[in-house]
N, C-alpha and C positions, 0 to 999 in steps of 0.2 A: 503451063500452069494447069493444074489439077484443080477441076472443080470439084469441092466434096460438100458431103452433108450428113447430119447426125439423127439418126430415128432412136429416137427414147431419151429425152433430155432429163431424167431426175440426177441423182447427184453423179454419176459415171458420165451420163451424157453431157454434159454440163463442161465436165473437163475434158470431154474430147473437144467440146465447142472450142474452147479457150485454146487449147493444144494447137487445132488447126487453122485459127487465127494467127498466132507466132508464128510456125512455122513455115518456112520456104516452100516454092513449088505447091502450095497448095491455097485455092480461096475457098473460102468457107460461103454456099450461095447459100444454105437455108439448113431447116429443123422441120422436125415433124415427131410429134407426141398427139395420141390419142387424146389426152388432157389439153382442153383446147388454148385454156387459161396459161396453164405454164409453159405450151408452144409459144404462146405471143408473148408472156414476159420474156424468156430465154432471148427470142429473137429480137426482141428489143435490145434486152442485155448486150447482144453480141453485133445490131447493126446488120441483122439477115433475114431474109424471108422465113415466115410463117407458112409453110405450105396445109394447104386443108385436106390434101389426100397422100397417101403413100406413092401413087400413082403419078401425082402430079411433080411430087418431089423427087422420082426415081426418074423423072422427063427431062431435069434439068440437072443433071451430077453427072459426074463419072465414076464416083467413088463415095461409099459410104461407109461409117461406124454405125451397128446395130449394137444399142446398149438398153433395149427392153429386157422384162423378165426371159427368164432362162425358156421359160415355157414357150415363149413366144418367138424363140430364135429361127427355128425352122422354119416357120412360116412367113415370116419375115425375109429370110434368106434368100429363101426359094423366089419370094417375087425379084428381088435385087438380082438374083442371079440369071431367071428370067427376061430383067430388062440388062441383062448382059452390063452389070455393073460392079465393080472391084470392091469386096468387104473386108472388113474390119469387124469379128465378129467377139463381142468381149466374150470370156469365158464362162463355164462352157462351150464347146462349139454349140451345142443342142442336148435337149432335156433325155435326149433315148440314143443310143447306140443305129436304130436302122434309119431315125432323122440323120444324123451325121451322114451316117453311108450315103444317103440321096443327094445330101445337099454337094459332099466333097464330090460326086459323081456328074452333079448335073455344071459344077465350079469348073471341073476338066473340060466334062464336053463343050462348055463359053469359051473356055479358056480366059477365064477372069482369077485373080487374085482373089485367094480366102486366104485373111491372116486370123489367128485366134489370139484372145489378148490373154495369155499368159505374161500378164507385164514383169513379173518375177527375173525372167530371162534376160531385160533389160538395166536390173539393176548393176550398178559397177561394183557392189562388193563379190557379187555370184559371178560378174563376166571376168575378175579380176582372181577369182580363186581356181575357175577353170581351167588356166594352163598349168595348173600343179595337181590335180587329181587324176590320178594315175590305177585303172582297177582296183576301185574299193573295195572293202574288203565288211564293213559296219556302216549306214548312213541312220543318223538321229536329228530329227526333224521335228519342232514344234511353231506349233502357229494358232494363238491365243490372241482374241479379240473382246473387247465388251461387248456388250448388246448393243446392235445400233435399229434394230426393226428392219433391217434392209436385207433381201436376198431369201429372204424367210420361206419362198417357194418354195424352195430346193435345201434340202439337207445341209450339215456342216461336211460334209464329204464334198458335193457340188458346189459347195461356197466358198468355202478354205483349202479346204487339203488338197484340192485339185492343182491348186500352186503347186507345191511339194511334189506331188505324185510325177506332173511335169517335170522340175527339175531333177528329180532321181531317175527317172527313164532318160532323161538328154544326160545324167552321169556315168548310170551305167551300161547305155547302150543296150540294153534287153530288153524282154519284158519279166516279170516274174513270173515263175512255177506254181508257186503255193502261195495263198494270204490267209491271214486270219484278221480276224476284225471284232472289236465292238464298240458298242456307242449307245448312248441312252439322250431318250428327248426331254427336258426341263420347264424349258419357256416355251416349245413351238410343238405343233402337232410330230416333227421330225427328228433325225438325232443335231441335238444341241452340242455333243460334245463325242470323240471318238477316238480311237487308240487302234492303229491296224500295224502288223508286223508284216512285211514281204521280201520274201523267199527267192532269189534269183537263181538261173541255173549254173552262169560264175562260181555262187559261192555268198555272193555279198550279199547280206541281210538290213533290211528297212524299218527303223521305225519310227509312227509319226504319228503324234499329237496334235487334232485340230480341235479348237474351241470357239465358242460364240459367245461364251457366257461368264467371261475368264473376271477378277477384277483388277488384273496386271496386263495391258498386251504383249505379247512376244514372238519375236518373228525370227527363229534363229536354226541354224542347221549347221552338225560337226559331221567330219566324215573323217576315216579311218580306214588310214592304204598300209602297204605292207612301207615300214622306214618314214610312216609320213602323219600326220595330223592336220585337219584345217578345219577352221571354226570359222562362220559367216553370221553375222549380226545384219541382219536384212534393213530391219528399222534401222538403226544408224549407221549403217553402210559402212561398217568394218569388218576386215578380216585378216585373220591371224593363221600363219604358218607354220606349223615345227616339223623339219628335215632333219632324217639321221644323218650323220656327216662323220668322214674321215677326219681324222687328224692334223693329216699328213697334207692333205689335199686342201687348194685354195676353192673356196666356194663361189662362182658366179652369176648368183642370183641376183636377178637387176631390181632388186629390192631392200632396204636396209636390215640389214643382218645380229644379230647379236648371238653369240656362240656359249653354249655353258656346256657342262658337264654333263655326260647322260649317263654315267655308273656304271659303264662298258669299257674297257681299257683300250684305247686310241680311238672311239667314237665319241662323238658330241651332238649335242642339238641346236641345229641352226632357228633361230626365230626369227619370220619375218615378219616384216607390216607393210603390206602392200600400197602405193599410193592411189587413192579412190576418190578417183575423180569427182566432181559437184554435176549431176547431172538430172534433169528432169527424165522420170524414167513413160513417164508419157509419152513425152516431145520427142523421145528416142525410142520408140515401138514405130510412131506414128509417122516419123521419119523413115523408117524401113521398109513400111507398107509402101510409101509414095513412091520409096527407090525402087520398090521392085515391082511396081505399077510403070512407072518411066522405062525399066532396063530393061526390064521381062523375066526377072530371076524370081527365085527362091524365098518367099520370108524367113524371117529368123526362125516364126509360129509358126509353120504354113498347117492345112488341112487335116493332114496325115496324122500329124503331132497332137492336132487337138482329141481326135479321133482313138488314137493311142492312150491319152492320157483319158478319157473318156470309159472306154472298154474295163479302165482297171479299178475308175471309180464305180460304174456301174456297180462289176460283180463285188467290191468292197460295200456297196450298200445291199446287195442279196445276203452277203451274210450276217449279217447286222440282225438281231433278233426282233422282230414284231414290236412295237410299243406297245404297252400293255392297254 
């Protein structure tokens, strides 16, 4: 049994609380938020110690989620990894490119687990579309939120599209070549809203819409292979298939199928609808952290990953024009 614990309990922290309470292989001994007032409701909430110092709380876990502001991740890290304890660090890994490098650096030499919560990678419509993308060729990616005041540290690039930026580097396997980017600020000193095109050396081109300030949410990404289509609806966890197909040829996709016409003579289009599972995509992040705290493997997220997906938001916010 893993003892773990949550630093930063507002509303992210909150539901790791709740996450690592369900979950197996893990007890949940305490919280710790600078706010002293919502440490002790939380821990009340959840039935755990209220610890009064960072120190005290890092005495007693083996494993933590760090869910404070963005700003606050490395320093936070740093001590956890210091007392040589297994993180869970929501996303971003860290606010800068040479914080990440230290923290992933000083993770190794513990040899402690860094997961980054790219919870994205968890959902079953995107784990369910994975085994059919095949060298993309186009990826179109929008991610549109209302305003909720939350995150407002860090840019709509660090807040949202870091999702996306994520799952298009684990689809195509690279980094990109060339970006271009812009994005203008509304509500927050930062960009509120942002449109970046990226250029991979493949061949396959990115683009992706992040919003803060939207009055529709939308959380959806198509991609575009050579013979192939797949469309992922994030928010209601669907996703749709269409395969060019022979004729001639029985199709065995373990998936329900429907075949029409595709205006090629002896080709068709197979549509599937993949079955997608009911799955809390927390409780299945958080789960993998534990496994690979137990087994000694790999996370789904691990370090690298954050790190990677970091470097391409960074220079996507250098080019971003000044707010006026």
């Amino acid at each position: 049994m893993i003892k773990t614990a949550v630093i930063g309990v507002g509303h992210l922290g909150s539901l790791h609380c709740k996450a690592y309470k369900e979950i197996e292989g893990s007890r949940l001994v305490g919280i710790y938020d600078i706010d002293k007032n919502k440490s002790k409701d939380t821990a009340d909430r959840f039935n755990v110690q209220s610890f009064k110092s960072l120190k005290e709380l890092l005495e007693n876990c083996d494993a933590v989620s760090i869910a404070t502001p963005t700003t606050e991740h490395f320093k936070t890290g740093i001590c956890a990894v210091q007392a040589h304890k297994h993180i869970l660090m929501e996303k971003p890994i860290t606010a800068t490119i040479d914080e990440a490098e230290e923290l992933l650096s000083a993770a190794e030499k513990e040899r402690v687990v860094l997961q980054v919560g790219h919870i994205e990678r968890f959902n079953p419509a995107f784990k369910a579309a994975r085994d059919y993308v095949d060298k993309p060729l186009f990826i179109e990616a929008h991610r549109l939120t209302q305003f909720a005041g939350r995150g407002t540290e860090v840019d709509v690039i660090l807040d949202l599209m870091i999702h996306d930026i994520d799952l298009i580097l684990k689809l195509v396997g690279e980094e990109p070549g060339e970006i271009r980017s812009a994005g203008a600020p509304v509500l927050t000193k930062t960009s509120d809203i942002a449109n970046v095109r990226l250029e991979f050396p493949s061949g396959c081109t990115a683009n992706i819409t992040a919003s803060r300030i939207s009055a529709h949410p939308m959380r959806k990404m198509r991609i575009f292979q050579k013979a192939g289509y797949i469309a992922i609806d994030f928010a209601d966890r669907k996703t749709e298939i269409y395969l060019l197909a022979e004729d001639d040829k029985h199709s065995d996709h373990p998936a329900p199928i429907f075949r029409i016409p595709s205006g090629t003579k002896g080709k068709s289009i197979d549509i599937l609808y993949p079955d997608i599972p009911k799955k809390d995509m927390l409780q299945e992040e958080i789960r993998n952290f534990i496994l690979s705290i137990e087994q000694g493997i790999k996370p789904e997220v691990d370090g690298n990953d954050g790190l990677r997906a970091l470097k391409v938001a960074i220079k996507i916010i250098e080019m971003l024009p000044e707010p006026p």
